[in-house]
N, C-alpha and C positions, 0 to 999 in steps of 0.2 A: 812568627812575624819577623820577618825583616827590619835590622836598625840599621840606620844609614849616622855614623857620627861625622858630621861634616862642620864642627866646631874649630873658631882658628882659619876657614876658608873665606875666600871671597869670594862672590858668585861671578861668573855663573857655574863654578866649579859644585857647590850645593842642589843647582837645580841640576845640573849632568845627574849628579850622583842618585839623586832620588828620582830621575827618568830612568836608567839605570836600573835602578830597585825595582820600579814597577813593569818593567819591563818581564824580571826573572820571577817575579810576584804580583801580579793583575789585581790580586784581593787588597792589597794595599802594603804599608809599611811604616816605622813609626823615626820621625829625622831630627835631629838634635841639633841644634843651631844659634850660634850667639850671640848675632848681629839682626836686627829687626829688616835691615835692606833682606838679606837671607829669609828669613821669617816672610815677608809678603812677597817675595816674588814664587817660593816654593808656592805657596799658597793660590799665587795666581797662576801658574802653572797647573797644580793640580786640578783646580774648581774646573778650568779651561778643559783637563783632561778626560771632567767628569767624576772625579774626586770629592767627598764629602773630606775638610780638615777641621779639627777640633786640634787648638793649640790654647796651652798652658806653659806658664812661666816659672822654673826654680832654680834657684839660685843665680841669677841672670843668665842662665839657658831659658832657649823655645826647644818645647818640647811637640812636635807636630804630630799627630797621629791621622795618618789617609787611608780612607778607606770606600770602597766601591760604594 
């Protein structure tokens, strides 16, 4: 699976990157993220794309996992 570490960005540099991913990977990809604005727009991106995302929080990272 594809990791996309886009920690440290501002979007929409985040969402490029995980369009990006899924573009070279259809089945999904898992994106790393440290700002919550990041965290919901990836999110609305995805759902939008057709994306199921399950997102979990460590260490104040979002950890997103998308998947078909």
């Amino acid at each position: 699976m594809t990791i996309v570490d886009a920690r440290g960005l501002s979007c929409p540099q985040p969402v490029l990157m995980t369009q990006q991913a899924l573009q070279l990977n259809p089945d999904g990809c898992r994106v790393l993220v440290d700002n919550p604005a990041a965290q919901a727009n990836i999110t609305r991106f995805a759902n939008k794309a057709g994306y199921a995302v399950e997102t979990s929080e460590e260490d104040g990272d979002y950890i997103l996992m998308i998947k078909k």
